[in-house]
Each structure stands twice: as C-alpha cells, then as structure tokens.
N, C-alpha and C positions, 0 to 999 in steps of 0.2 A: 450637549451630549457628545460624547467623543466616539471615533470610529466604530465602526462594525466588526468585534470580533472577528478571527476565521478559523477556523477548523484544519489542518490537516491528518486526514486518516488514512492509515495506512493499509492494503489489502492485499493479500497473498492469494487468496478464494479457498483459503482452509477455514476451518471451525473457529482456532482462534483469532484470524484474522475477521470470522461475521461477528464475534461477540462484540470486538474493538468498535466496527460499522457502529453496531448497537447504541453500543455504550457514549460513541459518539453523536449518534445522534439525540439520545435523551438529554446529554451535557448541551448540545445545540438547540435542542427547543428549549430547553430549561432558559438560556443562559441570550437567545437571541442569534448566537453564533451564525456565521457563510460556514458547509460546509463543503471542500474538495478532498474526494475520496479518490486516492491515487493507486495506483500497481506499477512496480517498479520490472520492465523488461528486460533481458538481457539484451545487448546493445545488436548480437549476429542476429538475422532475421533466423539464420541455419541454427544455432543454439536455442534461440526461441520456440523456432516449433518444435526441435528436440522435448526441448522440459517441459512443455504442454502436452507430451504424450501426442503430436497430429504430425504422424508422419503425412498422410498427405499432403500436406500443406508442402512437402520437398516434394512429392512428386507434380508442382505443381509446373503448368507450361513454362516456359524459359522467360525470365524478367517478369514473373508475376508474387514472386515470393511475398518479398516486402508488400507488396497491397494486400496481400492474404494475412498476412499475419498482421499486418494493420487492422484489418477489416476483423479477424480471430478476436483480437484485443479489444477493440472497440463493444463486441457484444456481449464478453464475456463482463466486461465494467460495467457498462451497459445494465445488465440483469444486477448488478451488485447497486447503483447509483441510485436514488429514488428522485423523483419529480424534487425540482428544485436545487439539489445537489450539482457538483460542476465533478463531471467525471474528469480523471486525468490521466495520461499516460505516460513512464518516463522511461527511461533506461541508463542503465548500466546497476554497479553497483549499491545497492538498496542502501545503505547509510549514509551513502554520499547524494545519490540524487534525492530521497528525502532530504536532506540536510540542507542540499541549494535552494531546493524550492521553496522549503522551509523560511530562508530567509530572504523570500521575498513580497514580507509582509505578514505573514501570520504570525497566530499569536498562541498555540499549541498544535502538537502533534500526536496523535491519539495512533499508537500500536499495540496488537497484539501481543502476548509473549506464549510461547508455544510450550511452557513446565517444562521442560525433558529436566530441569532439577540442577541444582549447584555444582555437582561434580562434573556431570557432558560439559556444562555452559563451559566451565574453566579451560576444558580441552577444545571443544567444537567452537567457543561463543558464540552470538546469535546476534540478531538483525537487533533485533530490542535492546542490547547491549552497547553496540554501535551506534544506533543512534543517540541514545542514553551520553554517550561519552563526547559525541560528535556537534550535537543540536546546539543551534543560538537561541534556541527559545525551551520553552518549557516543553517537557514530553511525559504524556499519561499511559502507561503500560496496564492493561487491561489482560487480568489472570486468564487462563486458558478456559479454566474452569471456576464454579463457584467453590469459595473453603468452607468447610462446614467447622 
C-alpha cells in the first residue's frame, strides 16, 4: 500500500472558505486523506491585526504584538481545525505560500472560490486563480455556493 494521501485546505474564515473545509473533509474520509487546513497571514504583525478588524491587538504593550497575533491566529484555526486535523499558519502572499507548502508533500489542495463571476476575476483575479496557475500538484476549487 503506498503513502498516505494529504490534504491541503485552504481557509480565509469566510463562507466559501467553510464549504472548501467541508468538502474537504468528506474527500478525506471518503478517500483516507491527512488533512492540514491552513490560513495564509499577512507577513506585518501591524497589517495583520489591521485586516482582522483587532485594533486592540495595536494597542497592545510595547513587544507584545506578534504573541498576540500569534496567539489571535492560533484560535481562530483552532475553531475552524477539527480533532485530528493539523492546523497550520503561513504568511505572506496566499498563492505563493500555499504553493510552497503545497509542495512539500501533498497530494491536493482544496480552495474555496468566492463567485464575484468572470468579468471582476479578469480585473481583480483571486486567490483560487493563482493558485490554479501556480500549484505543483492538483487543486480542487470548491463553488461558493451550490448550482441549481
């Protein structure tokens, strides 16, 4: 019998980011899969708690930032991870740090894709795109919503 699948999924903690979890985890019991359900951070501790909306987290004592925003990170995965799962935390740019991690042994990568539809993507592109274009391995893009 040859290796143990692995899973990476991708998580932003919006809606279509929990379907991807989802979807990923049914493909992983189905199929045997390890899965690590990762969130990619901005790499500033100061950018980070910006885009989580915690300004406190700036107002926090002098050289405690970065523990804070570790420790923010840590439980916001945390609530998204289930028993079994291997939470993970990266940073910087979401198609590239998925992309490295990616190729360190896995065997798909399960994202979200947010709809906003063919014409934004062409202007805005999106994280699911990039990785699409970027990945060494195989990547399963899990619809926003269901198509009727």
């Amino acid at each position: 019998m040859g290796a143990r699948s692995r899973y990476l999924v991708a998580t932003d903690f919006s809606p279509a980011s929990r379907r991807a979890v989802a979807a990923a985890r049914a493909l992983a019991r189905d199929t045997g899969a390890a899965l690590t359900v990762a969130h990619v951070r901005p790499t500033s501790d100061v950018r980070a708690a910006v885009t989580e909306e915690r300004g406190d987290l700036l107002r926090s004592p002098a050289g405690t930032l970065r523990a804070r925003v570790a420790e923010h990170y840590a439980r916001r995965l945390g609530a998204v991870a289930a028993p079994g799962e291997r939470p993970l935390i990266l940073a910087g740019k979401p198609e590239l740090a998925l992309c490295k991690e990616a190729s360190r042994g896995y065997t798909l990568i399960v994202i979200g894709n947010r709809g906003h539809g063919a014409v934004s993507s062409l202007f805005l592109g999106s994280v699911a795109q990039r990785v699409l274009a970027r990945s060494p391995i195989p990547v399963l893009v899990v619809p926003s919503r269901r198509r009727r």
